[in-house]
N, C-alpha and C positions, 0 to 999 in steps of 0.2 A: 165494696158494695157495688153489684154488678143494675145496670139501667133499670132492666125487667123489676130489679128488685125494691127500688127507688119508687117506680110507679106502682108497685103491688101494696106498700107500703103509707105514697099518697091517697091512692083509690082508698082504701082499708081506714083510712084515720080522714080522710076529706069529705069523701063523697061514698061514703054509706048510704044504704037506702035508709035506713033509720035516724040519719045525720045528712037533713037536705041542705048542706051546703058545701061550700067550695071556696077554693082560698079567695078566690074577688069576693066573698059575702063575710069572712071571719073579720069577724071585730078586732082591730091591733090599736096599739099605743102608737102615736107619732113623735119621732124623735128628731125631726129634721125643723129649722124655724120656722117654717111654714105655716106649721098647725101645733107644734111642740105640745103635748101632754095630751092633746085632743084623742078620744076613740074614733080610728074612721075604718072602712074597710080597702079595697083594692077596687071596688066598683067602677070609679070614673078610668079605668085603663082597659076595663073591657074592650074587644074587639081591636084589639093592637097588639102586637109582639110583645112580649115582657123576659127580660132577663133579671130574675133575680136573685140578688148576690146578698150572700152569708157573710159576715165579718162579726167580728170579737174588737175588745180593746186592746192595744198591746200588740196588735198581728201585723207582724212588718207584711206576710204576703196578702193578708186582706188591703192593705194599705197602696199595694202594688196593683193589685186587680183594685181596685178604685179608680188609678191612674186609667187603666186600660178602658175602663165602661167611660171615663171620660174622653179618651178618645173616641172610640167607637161612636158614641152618638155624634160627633161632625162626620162621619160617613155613613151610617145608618141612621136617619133619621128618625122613623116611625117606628123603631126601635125604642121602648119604655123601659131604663134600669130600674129596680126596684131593690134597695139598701134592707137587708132583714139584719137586724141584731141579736147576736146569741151570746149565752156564757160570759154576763155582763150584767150591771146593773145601769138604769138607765142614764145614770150621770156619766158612768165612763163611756157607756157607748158615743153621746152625743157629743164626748171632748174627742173621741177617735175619729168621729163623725168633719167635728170643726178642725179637727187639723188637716184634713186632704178639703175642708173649702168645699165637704157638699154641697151639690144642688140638686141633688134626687130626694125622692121621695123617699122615705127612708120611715121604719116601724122597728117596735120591738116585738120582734119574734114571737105570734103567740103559740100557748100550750100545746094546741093539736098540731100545728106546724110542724113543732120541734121532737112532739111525740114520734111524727111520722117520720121524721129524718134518723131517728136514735136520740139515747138522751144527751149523747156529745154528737151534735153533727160536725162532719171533717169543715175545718174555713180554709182558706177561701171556698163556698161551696157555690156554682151559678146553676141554675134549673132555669132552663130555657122554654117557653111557652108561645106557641101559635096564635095569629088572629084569634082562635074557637077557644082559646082557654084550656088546649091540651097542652099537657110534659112534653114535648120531643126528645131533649136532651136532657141531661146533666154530667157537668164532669167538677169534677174534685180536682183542690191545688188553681193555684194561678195560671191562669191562662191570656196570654197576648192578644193584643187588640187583631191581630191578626189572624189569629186561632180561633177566636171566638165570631169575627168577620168569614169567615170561611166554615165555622158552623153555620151560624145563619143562612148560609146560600145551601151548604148543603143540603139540610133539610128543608129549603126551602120555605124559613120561615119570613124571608124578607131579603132585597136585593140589597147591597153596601156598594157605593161608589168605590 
């Protein structure tokens, strides 16, 4: 699944003119103890970077890119992970969730989301997002705290000590 197609895909199933919203306004289930079962949206992340990562139960390399978004934010700060759950029901997510000791915000993936990805999106999957709430990137497969520090600067979505 080549970038262009990812974002022809988001636009298409997010921000339809006939579908005024966008994934900060889609209603998701919260899976993290936070807010555990509450409906909330992505709203309060507006105007800050966000990377957010796909994981499954079971996914030793969701489990690894966990690791990595937890390093990354002690060097990018103003950097916002966000945990989306797929191909899962909500109790296994949140046991995958408590075995790496999240502390992100973390939802279960909703319908138009997963619509726009495919009905299997690839995990580990991160889509990376600008201050303005555009896609810049996405890449598929696990990627190192260093790889994904060295996107951010590329695109210039944020500076990483």
């Amino acid at each position: 699944m080549s970038f262009k197609w990812v974002v022809m895909l988001l636009a298409t199933c997010l921000v339809s003119k006939s579908q005024a919203t966008d994934f900060y306004t889609q209603t998701m289930q919260r899976l993290d103890d936070a807010a555990y079962g509450e409906q909330q949206t992505l709203a309060p992340f507006t105007g800050a970077p966000v990377l957010m990562s796909f994981f499954m139960p079971n996914c030793r390399w969701c489990e690894k890119q966990h690791v990595a978004l937890s390093n990354l934010i002690e060097s990018c700060a103003d950097v916002q992970p966000v945990m989306m759950g797929v191909n899962g029901n909500r109790r296994d997510l949140r046991r995958a969730l408590k075995r790496k000791h999240n502390e992100f915000p973390a939802f279960l993936s909703s319908r138009e989301l997963i619509q726009a990805l495919g009905a299997n999106p690839p995990v580990p999957m991160t889509l990376i997002f600008n201050h303005q709430g555009e896609l810049v990137f996405y890449t598929q497969g696990y990627r190192s705290q260093q790889t994904l520090s060295a996107l951010l600067k590329e695109y210039q979505v944020t500076k990483c000590l």
